[in-house]
C-alpha positions as CSV (number, residue, x, y, z in Angstrom):
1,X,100.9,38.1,96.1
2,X,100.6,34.2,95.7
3,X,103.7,32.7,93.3
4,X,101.1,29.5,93.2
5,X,100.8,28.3,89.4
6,X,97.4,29.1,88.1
7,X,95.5,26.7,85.3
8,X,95.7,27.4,82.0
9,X,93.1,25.9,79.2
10,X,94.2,26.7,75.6
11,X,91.9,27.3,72.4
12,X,94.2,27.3,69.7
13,X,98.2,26.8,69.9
14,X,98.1,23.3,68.6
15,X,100.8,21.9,67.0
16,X,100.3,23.5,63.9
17,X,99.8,27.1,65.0
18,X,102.2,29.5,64.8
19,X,102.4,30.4,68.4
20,X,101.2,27.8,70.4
21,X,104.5,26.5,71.5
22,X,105.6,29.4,72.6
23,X,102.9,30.2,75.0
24,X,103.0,27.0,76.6
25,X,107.0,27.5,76.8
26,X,106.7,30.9,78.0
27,X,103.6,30.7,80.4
28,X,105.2,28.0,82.5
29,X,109.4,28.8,82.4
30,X,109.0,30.5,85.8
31,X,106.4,27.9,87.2
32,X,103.3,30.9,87.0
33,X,100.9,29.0,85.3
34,X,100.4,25.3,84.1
35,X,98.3,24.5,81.0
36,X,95.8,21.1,82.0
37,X,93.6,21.3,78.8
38,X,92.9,22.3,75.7
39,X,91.1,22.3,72.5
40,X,94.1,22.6,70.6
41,X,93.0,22.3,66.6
42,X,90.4,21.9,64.4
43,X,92.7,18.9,63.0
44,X,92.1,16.2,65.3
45,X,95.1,14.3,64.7
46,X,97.1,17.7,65.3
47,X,94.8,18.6,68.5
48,X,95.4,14.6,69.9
49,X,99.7,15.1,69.0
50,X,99.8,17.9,70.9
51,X,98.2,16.8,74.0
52,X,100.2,13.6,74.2
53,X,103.0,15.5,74.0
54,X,102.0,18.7,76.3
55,X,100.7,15.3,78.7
56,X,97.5,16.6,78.5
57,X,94.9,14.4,80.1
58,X,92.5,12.9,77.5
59,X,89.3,13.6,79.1
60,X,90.5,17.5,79.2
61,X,91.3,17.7,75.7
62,X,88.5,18.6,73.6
63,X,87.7,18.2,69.9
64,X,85.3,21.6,70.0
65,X,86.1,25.0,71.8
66,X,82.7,25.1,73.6
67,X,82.6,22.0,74.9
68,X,86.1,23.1,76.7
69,X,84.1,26.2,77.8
70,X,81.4,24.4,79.1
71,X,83.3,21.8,80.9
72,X,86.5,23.8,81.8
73,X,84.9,27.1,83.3
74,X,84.5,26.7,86.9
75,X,88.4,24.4,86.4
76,X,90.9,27.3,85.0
77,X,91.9,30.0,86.4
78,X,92.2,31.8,82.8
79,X,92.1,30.9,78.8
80,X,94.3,31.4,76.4
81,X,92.9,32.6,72.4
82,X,95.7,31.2,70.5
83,X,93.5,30.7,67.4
84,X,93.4,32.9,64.0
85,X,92.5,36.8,64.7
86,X,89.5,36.2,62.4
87,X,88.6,34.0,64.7
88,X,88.5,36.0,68.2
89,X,85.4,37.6,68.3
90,X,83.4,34.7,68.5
91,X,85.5,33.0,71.2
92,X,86.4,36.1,72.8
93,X,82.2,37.1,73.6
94,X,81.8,33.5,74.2
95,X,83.8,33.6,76.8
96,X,82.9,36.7,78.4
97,X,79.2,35.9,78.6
98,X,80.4,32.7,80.6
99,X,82.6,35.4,82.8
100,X,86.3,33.7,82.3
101,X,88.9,35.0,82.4
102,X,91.1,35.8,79.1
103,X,94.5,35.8,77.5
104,X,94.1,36.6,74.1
105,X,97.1,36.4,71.4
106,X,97.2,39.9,69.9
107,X,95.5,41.2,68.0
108,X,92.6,41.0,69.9
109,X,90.3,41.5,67.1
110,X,90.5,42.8,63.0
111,X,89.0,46.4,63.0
112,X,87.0,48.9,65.3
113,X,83.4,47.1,64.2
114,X,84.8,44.1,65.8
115,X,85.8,46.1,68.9
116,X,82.8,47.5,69.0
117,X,80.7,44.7,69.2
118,X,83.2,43.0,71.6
119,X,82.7,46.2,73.8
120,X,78.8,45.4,74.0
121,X,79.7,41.9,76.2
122,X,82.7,42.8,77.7
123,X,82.5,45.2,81.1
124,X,85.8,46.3,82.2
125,X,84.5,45.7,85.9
126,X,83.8,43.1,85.7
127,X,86.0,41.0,83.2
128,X,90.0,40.1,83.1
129,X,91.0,40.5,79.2
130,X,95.0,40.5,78.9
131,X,96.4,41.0,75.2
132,X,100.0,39.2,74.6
133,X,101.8,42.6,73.4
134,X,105.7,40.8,74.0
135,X,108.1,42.9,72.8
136,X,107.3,45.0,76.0
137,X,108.4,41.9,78.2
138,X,112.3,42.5,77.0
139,X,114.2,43.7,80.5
140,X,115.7,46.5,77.9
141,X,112.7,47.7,76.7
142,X,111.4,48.3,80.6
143,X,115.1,50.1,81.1
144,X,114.4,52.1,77.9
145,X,111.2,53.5,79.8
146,X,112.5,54.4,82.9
147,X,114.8,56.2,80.8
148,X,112.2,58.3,79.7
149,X,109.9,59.0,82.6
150,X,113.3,59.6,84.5
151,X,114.1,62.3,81.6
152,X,117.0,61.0,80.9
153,X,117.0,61.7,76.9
154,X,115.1,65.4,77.6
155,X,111.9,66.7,75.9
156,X,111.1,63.6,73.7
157,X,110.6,65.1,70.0
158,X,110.9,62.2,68.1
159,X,110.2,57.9,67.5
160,X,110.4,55.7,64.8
161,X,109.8,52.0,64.8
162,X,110.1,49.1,62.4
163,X,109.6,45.8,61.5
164,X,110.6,44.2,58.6
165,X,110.3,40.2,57.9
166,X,111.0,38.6,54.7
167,X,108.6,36.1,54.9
168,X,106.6,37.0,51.6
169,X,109.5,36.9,49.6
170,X,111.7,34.4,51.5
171,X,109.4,31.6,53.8
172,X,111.8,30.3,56.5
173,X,112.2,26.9,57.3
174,X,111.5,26.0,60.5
175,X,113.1,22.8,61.4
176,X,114.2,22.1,57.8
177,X,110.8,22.6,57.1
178,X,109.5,25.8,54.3
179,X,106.8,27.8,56.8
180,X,104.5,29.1,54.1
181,X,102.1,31.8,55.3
182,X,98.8,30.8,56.9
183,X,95.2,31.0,54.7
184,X,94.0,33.6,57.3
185,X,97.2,35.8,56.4
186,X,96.9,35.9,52.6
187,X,94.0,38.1,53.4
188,X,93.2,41.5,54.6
189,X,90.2,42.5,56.7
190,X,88.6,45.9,58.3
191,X,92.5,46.6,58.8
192,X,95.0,44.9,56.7
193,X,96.7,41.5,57.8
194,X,99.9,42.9,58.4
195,X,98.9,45.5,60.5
196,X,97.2,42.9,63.1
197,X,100.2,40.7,62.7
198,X,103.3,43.3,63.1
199,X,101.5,47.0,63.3
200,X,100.0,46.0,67.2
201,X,103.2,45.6,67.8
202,X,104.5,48.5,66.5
203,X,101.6,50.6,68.2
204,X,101.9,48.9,71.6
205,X,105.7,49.5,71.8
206,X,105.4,53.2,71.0
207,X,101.7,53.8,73.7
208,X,104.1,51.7,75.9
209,X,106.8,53.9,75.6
210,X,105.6,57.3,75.4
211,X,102.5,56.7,77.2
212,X,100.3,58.9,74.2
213,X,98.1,57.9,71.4
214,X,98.9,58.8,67.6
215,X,96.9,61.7,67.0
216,X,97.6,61.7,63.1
217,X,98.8,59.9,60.2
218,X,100.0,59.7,56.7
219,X,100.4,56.3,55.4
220,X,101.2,53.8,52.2
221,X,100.5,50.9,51.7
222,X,102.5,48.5,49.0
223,X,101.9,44.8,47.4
224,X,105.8,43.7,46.5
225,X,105.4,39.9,46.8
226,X,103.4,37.2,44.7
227,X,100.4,38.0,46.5
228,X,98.0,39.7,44.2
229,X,95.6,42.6,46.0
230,X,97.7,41.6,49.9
231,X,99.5,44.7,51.6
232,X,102.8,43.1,52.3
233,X,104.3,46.7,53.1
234,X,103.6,49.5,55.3
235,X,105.1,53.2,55.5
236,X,103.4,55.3,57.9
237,X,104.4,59.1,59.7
238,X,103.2,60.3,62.9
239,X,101.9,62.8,65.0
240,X,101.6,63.0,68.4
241,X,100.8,65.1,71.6
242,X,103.4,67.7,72.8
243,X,105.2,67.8,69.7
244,X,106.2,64.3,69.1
245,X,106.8,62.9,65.9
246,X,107.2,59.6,64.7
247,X,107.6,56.9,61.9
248,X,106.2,52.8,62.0
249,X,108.0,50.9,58.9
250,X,106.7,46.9,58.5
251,X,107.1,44.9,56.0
252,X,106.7,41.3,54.9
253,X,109.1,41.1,51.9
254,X,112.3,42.5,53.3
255,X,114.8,40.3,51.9
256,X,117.3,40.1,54.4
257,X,115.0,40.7,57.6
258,X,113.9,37.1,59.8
259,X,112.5,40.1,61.8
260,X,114.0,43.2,62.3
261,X,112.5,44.7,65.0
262,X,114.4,48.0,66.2
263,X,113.3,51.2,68.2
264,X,115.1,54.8,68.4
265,X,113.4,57.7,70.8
266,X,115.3,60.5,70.1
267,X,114.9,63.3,73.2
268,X,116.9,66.9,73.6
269,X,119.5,65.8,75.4
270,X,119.7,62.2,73.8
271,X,119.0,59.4,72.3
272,X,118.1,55.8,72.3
273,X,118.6,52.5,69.9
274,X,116.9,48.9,70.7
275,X,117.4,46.3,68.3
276,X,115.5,43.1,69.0
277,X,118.4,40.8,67.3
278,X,120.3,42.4,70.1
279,X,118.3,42.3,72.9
280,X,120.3,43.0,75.7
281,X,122.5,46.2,74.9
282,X,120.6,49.4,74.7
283,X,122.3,51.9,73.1
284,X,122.3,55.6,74.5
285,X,123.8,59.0,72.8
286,X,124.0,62.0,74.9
287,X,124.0,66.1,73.2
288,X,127.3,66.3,75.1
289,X,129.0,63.6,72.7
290,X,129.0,60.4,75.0
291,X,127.7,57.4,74.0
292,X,126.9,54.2,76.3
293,X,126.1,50.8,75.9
294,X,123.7,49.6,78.9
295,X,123.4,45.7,78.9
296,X,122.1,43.7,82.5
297,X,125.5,44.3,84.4
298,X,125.0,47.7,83.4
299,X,123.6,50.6,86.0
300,X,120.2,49.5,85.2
301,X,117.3,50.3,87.4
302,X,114.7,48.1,86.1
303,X,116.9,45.4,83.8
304,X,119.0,44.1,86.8
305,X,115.9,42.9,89.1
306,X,116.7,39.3,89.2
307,X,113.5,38.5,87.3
308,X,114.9,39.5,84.4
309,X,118.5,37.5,85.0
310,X,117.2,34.0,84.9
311,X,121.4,33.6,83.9
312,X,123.8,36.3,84.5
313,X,124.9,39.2,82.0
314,X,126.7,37.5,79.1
315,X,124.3,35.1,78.4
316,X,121.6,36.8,76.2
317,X,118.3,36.8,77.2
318,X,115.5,35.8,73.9
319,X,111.9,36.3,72.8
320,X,110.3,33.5,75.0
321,X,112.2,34.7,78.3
322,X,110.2,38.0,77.2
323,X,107.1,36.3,76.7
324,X,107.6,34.5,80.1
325,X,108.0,38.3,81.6
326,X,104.8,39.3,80.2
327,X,103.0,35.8,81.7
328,X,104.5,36.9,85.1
329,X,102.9,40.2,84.6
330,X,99.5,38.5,83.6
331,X,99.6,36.3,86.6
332,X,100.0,39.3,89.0
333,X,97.3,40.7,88.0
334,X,95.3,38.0,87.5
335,X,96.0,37.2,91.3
336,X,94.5,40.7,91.8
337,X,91.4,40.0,90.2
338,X,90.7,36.9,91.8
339,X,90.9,38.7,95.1
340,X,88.4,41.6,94.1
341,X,91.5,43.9,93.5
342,X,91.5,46.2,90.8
343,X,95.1,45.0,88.5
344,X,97.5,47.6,88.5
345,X,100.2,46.1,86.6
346,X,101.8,48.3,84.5
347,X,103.2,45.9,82.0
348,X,99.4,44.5,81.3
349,X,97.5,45.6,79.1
350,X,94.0,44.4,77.1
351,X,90.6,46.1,75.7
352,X,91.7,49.9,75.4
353,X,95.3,49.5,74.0
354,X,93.6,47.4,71.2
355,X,91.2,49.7,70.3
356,X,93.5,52.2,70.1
357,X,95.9,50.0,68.0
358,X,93.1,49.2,65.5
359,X,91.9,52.8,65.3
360,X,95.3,53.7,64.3
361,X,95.7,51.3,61.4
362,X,91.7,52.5,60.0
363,X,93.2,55.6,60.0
364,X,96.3,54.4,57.9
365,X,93.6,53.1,55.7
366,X,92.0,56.1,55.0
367,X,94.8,58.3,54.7
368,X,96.2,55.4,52.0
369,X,93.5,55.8,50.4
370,X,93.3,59.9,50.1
371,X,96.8,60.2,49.6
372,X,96.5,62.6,52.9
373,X,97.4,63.0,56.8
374,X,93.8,61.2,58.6
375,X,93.1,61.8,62.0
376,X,93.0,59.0,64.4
């Protein structure tokens, strides 16, 4: 498979977006990919700022999204959704009637009606649709899955994930700058705003992980900020196949969480603890009473590849060195599909894993709202 950088066009990701930076950090750290245009932001002093400082030429940066389409097509290997969920459907099926290729910032859409319409333009087939799920792209995560398949913690019986932020109750500052939410955040949709922003997240990593699908759930849903009518906080039990049962906790006003991302899996013969603040120990518990800390000069089988080890053991690894993981992934199989071969990478993942995720979260809705367990 070719290590040549492929050409990346970005809608979205400007200077004032949320994620932007990160993408264009992450997508070219190990030289996979290089982004040569953009329509960057509706602001067009924000959209012209960030391609003289991305060196973005001027005559590939664009002040409207389909004018990029319609010049950049046939120029870029792939392009990159960067802008507000609200706003995917209508670049996403865009795009996939001109048949380019996409990487779209999760989540991919804001409920099953918008999945379903997507589904009516996009052929699997025939398309390449990649969704940014990150958290995956961690080298400890990957070990924490081989783990599993290799049985190492038993009979899986149990999962619980969370993810609280603060962020409702506490903005950050950024640069010695407040970050105050964005307008498309201070509003739910078909699912609830919180559940696109951290629940996809929280869905993915479990699929990911255990490789089923929720079959039930009982959920509630709380407002504890200044946001009148907004659900800032999410408690939600699980059921899945074979047994398995599990928990997703996310919140937005967490006082005391920038984000507090953690996993346990807990198996018959063990268990295991991720915490993202952490990111490089993973923290095992065996029924005979040992415990272990596994970190990258560990006896890893997946987080010692020296893709992951960009600098040795000791020197923690970080949230865009995970992102750039992912992009590595994305470029593999975007190789693939360039060459009429079907993508087979297994840290990929696009149309089906969103669906899923947003079918999961319309059924915490409806169980909210009945006070009951809802089938997925």
């Amino acid at each position: 498979m070719t290590t040549k950088p492929l050409n990346l066009a970005f809608i979205g990701g400007g200077m004032n977006s949320a994620v932007g930076y990160v993408h264009f950090t992450a997508a070219q750290l190990d030289n996979r990919f290089k982004v040569v245009a953009g329509a960057f932001s509706r602001d067009q002093n924000a959209n012209a700022a960030t391609a003289q400082q991305w060196d973005i030429a001027p005559e590939r940066t664009y002040s409207d999204w389909r004018t990029l389409i319609k010049q950049e097509k046939d120029l870029v290997d792939a392009v990159v959704v960067l802008t507000p969920t609200p706003h995917h459907l209508e670049v996403l099926t865009a795009l996939l009637n001109e048949n380019v290729p996409i990487i779209c910032e999760k989540s991919l859409v804001c409920g099953t009606a918008e999945t379903q319409a997507l589904a009516t333009v996009y052929d699997p087939a025939k398309h390449f649709l990649a969704v940014t799920y990150n958290y995956s792209g961690y080298a400890m995560v990957r070990e924490l899955k081989h783990l599993i398949n290799k049985g190492r913690l038993g009979q899986i019986q149990k999962i619980h994930l969370e993810m609280p932020q603060e962020g409702f109750k506490r903005p950050p500052d950024i640069a010695g700058k407040p970050a105050k939410p964005q307008a498309w955040r201070l509003q739910d949709y078909q699912v609830p705003t919180i559940c696109l922003d951290l629940g996809v997240h929280l869905h993915h990593l479990s699929s990911y992980l255990l490789e089923r699908e929720p079959t039930e759930t009982c959920a509630q849903f709380a407002n504890h900020s200044d946001y009148p009518g907004l659900i800032d906080d999410v408690q939600m039990l699980l059921k899945y196949p074979d047994g398995i049962h599990g928990s997703m906790w996310m919140s937005k006003t967490a006082i005391g969480h920038r984000n507090g991302l953690q996993i346990r899996v807990y198996g018959t013969a063990g268990s295991a603890t991720w915490v993202q603040l952490n990111p490089d120990e993973l923290q095992l518990q065996y029924s005979d009473g040992r415990r272990e800390i596994l970190d990258r000069a560990g006896q890893c089988q997946y987080a010692n590849q020296f893709r992951y080890n960009r600098m040795k053991p000791g020197h923690p690894t970080g949230f865009v060195e995970a992102f750039a993981n992912l992009y590595t992934d994305i470029h593999q199989a975007l190789c693939a599909y360039q060459t009429d071969t079907a993508p087979t990478n297994e840290y990929v993942f696009g149309f089906a894993q969103a669906q899923a995720g947003l079918a999961l979260f319309e059924a915490a809705v409806t169980s909210n709202e009945q006070h009951s367990w809802c089938q997925v």
